[in-house]
C-alpha atoms as a printed R data frame, in Angstrom:
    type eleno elety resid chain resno       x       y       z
1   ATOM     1    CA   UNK     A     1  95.922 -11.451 102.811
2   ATOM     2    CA   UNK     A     2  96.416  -7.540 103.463
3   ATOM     3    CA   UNK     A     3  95.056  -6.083 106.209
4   ATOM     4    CA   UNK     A     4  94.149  -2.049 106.736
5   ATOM     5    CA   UNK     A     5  92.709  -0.350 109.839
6   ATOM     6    CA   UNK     A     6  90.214   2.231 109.186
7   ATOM     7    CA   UNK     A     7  88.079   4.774 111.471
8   ATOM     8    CA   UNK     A     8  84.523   5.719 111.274
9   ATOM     9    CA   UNK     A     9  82.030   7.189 113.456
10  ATOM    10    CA   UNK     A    10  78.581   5.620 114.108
11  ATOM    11    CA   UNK     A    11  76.072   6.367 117.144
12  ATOM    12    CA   UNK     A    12  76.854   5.035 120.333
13  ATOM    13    CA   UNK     A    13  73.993   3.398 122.150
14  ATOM    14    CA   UNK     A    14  71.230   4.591 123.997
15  ATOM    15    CA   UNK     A    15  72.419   4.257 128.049
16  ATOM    16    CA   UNK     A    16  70.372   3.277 131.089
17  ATOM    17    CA   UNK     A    17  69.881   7.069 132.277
18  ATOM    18    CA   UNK     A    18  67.936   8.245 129.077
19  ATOM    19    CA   UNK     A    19  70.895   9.969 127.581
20  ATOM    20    CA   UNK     A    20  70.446  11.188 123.522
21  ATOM    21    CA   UNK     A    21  72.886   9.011 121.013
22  ATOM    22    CA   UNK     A    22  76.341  10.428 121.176
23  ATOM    23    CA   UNK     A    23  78.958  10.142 118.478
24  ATOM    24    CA   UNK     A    24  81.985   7.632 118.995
25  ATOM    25    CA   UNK     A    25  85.204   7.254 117.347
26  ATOM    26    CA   UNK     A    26  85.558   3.532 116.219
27  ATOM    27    CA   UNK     A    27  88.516   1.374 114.801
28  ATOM    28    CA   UNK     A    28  87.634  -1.049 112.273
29  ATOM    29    CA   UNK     A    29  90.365  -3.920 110.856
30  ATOM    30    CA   UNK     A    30  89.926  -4.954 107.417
31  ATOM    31    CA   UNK     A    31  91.186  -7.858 105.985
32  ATOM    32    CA   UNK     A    32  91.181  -8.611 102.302
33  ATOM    33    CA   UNK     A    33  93.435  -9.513  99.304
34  ATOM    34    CA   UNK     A    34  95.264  -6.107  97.557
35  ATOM    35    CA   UNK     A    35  93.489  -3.804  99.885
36  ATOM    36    CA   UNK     A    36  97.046  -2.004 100.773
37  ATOM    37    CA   UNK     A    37  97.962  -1.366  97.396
38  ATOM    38    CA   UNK     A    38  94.505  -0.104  96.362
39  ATOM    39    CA   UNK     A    39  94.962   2.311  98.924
40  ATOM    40    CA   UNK     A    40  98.711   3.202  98.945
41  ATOM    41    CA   UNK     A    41  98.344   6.865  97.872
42  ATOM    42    CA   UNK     A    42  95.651   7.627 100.513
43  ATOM    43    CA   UNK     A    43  97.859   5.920 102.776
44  ATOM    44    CA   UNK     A    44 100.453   8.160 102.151
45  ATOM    45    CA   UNK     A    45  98.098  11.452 102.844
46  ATOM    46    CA   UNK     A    46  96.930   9.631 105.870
47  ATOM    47    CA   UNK     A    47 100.432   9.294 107.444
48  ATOM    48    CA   UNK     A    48 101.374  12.988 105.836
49  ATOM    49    CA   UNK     A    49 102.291  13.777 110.026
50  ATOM    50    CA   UNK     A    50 105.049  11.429 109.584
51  ATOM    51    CA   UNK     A    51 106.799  12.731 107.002
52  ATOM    52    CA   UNK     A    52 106.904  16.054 109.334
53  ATOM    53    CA   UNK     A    53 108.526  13.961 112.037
54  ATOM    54    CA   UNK     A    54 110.713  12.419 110.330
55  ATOM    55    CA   UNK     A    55 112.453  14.999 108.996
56  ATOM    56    CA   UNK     A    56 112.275  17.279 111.883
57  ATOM    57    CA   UNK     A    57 114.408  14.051 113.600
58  ATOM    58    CA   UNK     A    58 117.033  14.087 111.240
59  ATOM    59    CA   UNK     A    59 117.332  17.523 111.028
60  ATOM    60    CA   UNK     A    60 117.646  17.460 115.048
61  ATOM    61    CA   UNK     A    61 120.115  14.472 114.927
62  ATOM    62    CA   UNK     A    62 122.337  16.575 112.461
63  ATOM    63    CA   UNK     A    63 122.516  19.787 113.846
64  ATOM    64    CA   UNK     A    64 122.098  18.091 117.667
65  ATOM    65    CA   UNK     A    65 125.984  18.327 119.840
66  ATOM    66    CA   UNK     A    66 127.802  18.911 116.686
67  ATOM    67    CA   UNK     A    67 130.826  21.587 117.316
68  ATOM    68    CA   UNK     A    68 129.727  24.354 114.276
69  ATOM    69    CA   UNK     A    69 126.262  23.195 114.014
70  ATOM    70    CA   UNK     A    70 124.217  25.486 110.996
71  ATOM    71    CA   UNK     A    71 127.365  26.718 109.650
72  ATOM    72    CA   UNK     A    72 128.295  22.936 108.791
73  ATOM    73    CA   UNK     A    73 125.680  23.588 105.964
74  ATOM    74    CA   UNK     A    74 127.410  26.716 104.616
75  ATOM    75    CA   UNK     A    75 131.047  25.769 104.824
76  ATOM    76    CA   UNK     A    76 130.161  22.578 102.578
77  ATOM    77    CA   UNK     A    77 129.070  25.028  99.382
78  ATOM    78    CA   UNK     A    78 131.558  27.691 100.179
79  ATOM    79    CA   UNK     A    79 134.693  25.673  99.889
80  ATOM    80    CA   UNK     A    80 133.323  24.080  96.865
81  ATOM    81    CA   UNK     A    81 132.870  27.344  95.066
82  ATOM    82    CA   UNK     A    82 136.085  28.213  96.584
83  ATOM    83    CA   UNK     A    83 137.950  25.493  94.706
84  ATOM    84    CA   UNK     A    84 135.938  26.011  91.151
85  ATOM    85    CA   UNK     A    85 136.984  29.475  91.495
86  ATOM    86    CA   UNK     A    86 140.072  28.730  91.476
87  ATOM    87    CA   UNK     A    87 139.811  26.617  88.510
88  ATOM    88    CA   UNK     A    88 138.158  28.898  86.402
89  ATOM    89    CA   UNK     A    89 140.885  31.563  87.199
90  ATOM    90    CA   UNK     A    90 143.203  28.759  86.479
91  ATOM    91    CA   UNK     A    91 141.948  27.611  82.781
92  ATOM    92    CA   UNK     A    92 141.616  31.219  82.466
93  ATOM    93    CA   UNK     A    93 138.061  30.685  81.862
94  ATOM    94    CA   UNK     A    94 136.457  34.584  80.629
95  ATOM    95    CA   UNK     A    95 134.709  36.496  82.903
96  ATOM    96    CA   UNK     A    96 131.467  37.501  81.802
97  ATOM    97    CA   UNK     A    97 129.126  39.975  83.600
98  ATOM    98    CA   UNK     A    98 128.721  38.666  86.552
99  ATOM    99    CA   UNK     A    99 131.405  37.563  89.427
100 ATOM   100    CA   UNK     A   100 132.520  34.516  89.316
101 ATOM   101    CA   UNK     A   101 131.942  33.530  92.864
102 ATOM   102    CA   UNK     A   102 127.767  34.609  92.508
103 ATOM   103    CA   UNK     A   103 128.404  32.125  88.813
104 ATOM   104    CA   UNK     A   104 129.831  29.297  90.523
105 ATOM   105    CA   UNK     A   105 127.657  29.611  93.883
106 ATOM   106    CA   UNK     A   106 124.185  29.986  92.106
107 ATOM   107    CA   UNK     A   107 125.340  26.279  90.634
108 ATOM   108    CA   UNK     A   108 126.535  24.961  93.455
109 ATOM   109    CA   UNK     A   109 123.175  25.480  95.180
110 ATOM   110    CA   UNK     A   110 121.491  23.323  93.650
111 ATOM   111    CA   UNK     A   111 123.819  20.834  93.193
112 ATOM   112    CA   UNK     A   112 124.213  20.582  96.744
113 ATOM   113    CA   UNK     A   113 120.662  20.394  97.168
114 ATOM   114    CA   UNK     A   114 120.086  17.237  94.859
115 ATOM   115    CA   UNK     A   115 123.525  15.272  95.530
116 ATOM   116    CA   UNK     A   116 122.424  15.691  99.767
117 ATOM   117    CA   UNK     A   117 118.971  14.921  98.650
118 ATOM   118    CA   UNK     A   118 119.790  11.770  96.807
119 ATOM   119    CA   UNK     A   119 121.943  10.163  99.129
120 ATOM   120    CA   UNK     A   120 120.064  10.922 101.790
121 ATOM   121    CA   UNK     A   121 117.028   9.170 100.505
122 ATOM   122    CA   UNK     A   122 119.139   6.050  98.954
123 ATOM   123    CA   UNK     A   123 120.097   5.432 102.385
124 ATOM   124    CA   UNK     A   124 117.260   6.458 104.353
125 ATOM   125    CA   UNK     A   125 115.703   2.950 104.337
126 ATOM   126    CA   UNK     A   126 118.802   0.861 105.859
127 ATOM   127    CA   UNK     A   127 118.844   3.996 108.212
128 ATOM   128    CA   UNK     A   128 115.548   3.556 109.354
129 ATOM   129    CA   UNK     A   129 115.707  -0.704 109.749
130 ATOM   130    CA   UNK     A   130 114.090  -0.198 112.921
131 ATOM   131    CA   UNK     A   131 110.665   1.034 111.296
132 ATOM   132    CA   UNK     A   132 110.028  -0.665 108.342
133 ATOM   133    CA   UNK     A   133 110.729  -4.259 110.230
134 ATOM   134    CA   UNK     A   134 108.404  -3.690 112.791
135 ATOM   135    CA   UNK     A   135 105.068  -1.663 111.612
136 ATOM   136    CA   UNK     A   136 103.188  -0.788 108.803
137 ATOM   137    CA   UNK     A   137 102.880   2.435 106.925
138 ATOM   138    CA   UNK     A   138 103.714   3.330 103.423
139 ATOM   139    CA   UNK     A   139 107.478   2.744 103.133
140 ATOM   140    CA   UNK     A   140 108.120   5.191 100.396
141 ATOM   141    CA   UNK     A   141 107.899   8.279 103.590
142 ATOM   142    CA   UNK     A   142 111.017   7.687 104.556
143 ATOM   143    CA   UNK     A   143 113.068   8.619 100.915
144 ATOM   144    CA   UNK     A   144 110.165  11.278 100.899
145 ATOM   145    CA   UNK     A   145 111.148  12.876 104.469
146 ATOM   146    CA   UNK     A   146 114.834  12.564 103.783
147 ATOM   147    CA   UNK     A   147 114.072  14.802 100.399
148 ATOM   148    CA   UNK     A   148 112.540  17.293 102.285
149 ATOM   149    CA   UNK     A   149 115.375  17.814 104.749
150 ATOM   150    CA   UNK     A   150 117.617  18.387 102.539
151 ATOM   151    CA   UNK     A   151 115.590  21.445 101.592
152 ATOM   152    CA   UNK     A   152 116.260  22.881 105.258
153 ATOM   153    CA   UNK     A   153 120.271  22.914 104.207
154 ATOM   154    CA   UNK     A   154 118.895  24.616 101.004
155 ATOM   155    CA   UNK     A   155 117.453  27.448 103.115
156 ATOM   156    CA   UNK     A   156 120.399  27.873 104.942
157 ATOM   157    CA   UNK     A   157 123.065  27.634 101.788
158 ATOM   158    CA   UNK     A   158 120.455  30.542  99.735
159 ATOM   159    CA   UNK     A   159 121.202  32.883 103.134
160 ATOM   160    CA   UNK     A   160 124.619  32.818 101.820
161 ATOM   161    CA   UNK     A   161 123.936  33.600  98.331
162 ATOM   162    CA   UNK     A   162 122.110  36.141  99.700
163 ATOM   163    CA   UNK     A   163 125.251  37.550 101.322
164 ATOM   164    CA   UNK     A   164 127.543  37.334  98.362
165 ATOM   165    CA   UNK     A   165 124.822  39.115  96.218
166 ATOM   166    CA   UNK     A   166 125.047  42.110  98.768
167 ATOM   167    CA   UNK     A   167 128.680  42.211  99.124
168 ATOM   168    CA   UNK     A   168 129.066  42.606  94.909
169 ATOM   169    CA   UNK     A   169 126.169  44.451  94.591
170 ATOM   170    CA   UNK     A   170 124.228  42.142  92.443
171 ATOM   171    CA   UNK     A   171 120.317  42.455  92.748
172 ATOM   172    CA   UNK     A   172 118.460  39.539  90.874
173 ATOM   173    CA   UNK     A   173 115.167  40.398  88.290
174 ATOM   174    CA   UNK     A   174 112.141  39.048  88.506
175 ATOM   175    CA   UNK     A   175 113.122  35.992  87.267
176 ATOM   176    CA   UNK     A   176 114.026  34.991  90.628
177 ATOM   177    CA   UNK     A   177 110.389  33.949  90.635
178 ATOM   178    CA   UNK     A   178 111.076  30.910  88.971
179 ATOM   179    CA   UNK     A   179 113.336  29.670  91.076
180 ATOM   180    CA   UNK     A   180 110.686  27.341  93.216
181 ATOM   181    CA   UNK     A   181 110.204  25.544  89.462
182 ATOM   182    CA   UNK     A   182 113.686  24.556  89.367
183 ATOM   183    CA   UNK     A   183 114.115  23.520  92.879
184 ATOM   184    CA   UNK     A   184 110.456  21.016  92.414
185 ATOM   185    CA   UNK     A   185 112.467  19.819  89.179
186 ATOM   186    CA   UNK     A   186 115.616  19.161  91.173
187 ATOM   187    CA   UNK     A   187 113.476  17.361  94.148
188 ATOM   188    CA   UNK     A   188 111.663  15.186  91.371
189 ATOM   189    CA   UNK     A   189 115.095  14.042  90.100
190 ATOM   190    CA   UNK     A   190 116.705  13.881  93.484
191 ATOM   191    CA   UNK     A   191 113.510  11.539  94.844
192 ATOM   192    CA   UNK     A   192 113.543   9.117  92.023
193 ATOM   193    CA   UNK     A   193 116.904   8.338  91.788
194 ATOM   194    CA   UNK     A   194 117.141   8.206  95.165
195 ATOM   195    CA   UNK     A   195 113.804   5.902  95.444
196 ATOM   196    CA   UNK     A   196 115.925   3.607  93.156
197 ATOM   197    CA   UNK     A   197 118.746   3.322  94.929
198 ATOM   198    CA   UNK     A   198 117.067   2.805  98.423
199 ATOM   199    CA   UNK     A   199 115.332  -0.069  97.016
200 ATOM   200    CA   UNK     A   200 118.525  -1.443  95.100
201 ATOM   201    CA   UNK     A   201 120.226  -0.814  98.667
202 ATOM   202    CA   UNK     A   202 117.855  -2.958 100.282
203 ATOM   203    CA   UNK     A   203 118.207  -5.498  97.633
204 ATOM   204    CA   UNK     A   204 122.202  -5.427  96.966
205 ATOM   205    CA   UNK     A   205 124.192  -3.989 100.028
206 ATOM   206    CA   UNK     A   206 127.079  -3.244  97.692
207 ATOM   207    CA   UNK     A   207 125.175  -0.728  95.910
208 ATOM   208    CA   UNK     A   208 125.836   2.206  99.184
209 ATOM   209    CA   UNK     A   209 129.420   1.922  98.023
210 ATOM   210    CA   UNK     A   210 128.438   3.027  94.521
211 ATOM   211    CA   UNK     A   211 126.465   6.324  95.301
212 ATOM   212    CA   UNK     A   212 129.133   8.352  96.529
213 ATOM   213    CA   UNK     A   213 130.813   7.717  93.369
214 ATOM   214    CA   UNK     A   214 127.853   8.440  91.170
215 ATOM   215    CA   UNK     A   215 128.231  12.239  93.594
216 ATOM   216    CA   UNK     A   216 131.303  12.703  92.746
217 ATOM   217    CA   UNK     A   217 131.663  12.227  89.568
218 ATOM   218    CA   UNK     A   218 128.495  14.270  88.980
219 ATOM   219    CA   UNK     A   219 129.975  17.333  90.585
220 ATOM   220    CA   UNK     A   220 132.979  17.137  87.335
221 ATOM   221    CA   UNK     A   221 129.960  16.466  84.434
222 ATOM   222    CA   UNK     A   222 127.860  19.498  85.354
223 ATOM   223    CA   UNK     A   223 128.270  22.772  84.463
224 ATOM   224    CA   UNK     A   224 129.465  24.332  87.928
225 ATOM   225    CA   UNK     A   225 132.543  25.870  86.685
226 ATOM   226    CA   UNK     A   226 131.533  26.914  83.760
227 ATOM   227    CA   UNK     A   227 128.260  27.989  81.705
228 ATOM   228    CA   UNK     A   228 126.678  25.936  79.392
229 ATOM   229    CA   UNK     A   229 127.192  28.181  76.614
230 ATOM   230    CA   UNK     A   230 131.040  27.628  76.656
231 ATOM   231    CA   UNK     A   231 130.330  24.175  75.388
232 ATOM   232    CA   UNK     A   232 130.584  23.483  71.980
233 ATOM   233    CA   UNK     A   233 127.600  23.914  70.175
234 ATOM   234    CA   UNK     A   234 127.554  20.647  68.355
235 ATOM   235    CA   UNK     A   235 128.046  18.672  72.032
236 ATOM   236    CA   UNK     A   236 125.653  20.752  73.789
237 ATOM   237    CA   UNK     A   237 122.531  18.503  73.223
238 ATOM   238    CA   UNK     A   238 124.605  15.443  74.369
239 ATOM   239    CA   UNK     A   239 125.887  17.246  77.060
240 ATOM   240    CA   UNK     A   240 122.308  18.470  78.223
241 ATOM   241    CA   UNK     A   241 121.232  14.800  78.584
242 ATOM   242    CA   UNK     A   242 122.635  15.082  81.764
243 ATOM   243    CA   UNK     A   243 119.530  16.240  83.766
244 ATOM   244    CA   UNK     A   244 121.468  18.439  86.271
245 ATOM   245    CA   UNK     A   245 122.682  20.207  83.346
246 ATOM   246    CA   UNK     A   246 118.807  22.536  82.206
247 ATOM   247    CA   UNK     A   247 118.211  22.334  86.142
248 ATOM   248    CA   UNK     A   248 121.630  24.258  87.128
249 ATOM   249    CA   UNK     A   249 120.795  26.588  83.841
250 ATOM   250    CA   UNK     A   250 117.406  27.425  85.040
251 ATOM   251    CA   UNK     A   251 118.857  28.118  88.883
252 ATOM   252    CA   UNK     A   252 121.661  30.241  87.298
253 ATOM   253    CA   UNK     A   253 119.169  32.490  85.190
254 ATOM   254    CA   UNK     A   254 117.211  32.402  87.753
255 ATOM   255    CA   UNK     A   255 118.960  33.699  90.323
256 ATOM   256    CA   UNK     A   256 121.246  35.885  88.154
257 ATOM   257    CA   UNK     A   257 118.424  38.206  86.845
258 ATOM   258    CA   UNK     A   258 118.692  36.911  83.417
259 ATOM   259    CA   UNK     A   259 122.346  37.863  82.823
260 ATOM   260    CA   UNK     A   260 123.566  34.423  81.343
261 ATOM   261    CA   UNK     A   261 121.954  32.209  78.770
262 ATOM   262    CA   UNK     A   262 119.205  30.107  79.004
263 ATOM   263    CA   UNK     A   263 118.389  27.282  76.818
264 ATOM   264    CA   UNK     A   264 114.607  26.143  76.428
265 ATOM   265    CA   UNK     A   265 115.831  22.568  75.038
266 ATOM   266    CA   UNK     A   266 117.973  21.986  78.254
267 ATOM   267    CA   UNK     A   267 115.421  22.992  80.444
268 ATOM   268    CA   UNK     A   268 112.893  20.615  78.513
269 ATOM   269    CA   UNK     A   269 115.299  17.313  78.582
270 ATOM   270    CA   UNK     A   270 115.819  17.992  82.259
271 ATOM   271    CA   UNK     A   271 111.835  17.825  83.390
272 ATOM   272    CA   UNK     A   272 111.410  15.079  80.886
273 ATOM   273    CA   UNK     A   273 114.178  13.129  82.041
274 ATOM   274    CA   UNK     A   274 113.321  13.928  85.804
275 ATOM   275    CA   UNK     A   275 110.027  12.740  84.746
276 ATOM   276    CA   UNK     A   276 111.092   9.292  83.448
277 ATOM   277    CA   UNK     A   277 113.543   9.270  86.598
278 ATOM   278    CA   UNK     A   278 110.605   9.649  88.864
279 ATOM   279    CA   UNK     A   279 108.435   7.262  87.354
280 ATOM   280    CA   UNK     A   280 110.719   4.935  86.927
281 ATOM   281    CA   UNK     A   281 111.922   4.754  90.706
282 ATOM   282    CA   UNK     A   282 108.646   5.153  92.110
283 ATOM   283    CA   UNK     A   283 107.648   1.756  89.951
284 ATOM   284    CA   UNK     A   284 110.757   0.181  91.195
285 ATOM   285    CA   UNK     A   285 110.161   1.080  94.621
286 ATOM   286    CA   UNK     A   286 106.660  -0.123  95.071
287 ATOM   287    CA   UNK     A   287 107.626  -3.515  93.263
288 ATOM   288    CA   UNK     A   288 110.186  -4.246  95.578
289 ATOM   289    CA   UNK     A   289 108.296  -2.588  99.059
290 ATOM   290    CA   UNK     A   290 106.685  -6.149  99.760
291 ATOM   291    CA   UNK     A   291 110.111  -7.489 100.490
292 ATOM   292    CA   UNK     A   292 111.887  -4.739 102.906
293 ATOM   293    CA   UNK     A   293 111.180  -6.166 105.883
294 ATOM   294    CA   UNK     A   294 112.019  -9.279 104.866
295 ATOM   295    CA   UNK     A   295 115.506  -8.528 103.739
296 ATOM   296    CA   UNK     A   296 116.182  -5.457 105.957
């Protein structure tokens, strides 16, 4: 049997002195078969606070008594355009229009965003044992709050985008815009893989040693040092079933006023996949929620 506690008002009863019926805020328990899952989406609304609190505690607990505190977030993104840089001056990759540190920085802002985002949330439940042993709410807040703070370090890491654009000169079109399309595409895919993962995590412990692999090799097989367009055209649709791959293209002509090319069937494979992807891990998720305390 589930149980679920709601609150209702009804009038309070008439007292000794006379006084009119007053309004009263009254808890009523529930008990009855399903009644949690029938109402796991309103749940969700209902404990919307937490979500708030829960990220503002990891953000605190990151940036809390650490020795370079914000700029952690910026030295991250800036050595790793650093290095791709260097590659692309090494394969002797040609230079197109625009620098290539603002080209290999308005990638690696988004990738940064999804890979923190994803393993944040695949190991938010084992991080948070504590909670889901002990009371209820809807479990899938946790992977939801650890998605939005990663969009705190994305706030920080566009500040210095912001910077490099000044220091070339490089004022962005109107397309910039659309960059809050890409960025809800990126937080789809980087909340249902990572609702897939915290569940498998919960399931299989060995699976926490598998995600930083699945990072890393995702930061080689996207299109960070290089465009798109220097792919080969008859690869370019296999290529693009990675779903980083339309989501880096859109941030890129995004942010870059237009200046490189943008695919429409990239773009299209990446929400559909990030669609399946969040699907997919929410289904996963909720099948396995009844057991997480159990096996936490």
């Amino acid at each position: 049997m589930k149980s679920r506690i709601e609150y209702f008002n009804r009038p309070a009863p008439i007292g000794e002195s006379g006084d009119k019926y007053t309004r009263e805020h009254v808890m009523k328990l529930i008990i009855a078969p399903g009644i949690t899952a029938k109402h796991y989406w309103r749940d969700i609304w209902h404990y919307r606070e937490l979500i708030y609190f829960l990220a503002w505690r990891d953000i605190a607990v990151r940036y809390k008594q650490t020795a370079v505190g914000v700029l952690w977030a910026l030295i991250r993104p800036a050595l790793t355009m650093l290095i791709f840089v260097a590659f692309r001056r090494l394969v002797a990759l040609p230079a197109g229009d625009v620098p290539d540190a603002i080209l290999v920085f308005a990638a690696v802002l988004p990738w940064q965003f999804f890979s923190g985002a994803f393993v944040e949330a695949a190991s938010s439940l084992l991080g948070n044992a504590n909670l889901v042993s002990k009371i209820y709410f809807p479990r899938l807040i946790i992977p939801l709050a650890s998605v939005f703070t990663s969009v705190v370090d994305f706030a920080i890491t566009l500040g210095l985008l912001a910077v490099l654009l000044l220091w070339y000169w490089f004022l962005p079109g109107w397309q910039i815009f659309l960059m809050p399309v890409f960025l809800l595409i990126a937080f789809g895919l980087a909340l249902g893989t990572g609702l897939f993962l915290a569940a498998l995590n919960v399931e299989y412990r060995d699976f926490r040693y598998i995600v930083p692999f699945i990072v890393q090799l995702g930061l080689f097989v996207s299109p960070i040092a290089f465009s798109t367009s220097d792919v080969p055209a008859e690869w370019r649709t296999i290529y693009a079933l990675n779903p980083m791959v339309g989501i880096i293209d859109g941030f890129r002509w995004s942010l870059l006023g237009g200046r490189v090319v943008l695919m429409p069937e990239t773009i299209l494979i990446s929400v559909v996949e990030t669609a399946l992807v969040l699907m997919l891990g929410v289904w996963y998720f909720r099948r396995m929620e009844h057991s997480f305390a159990d096996k936490i």
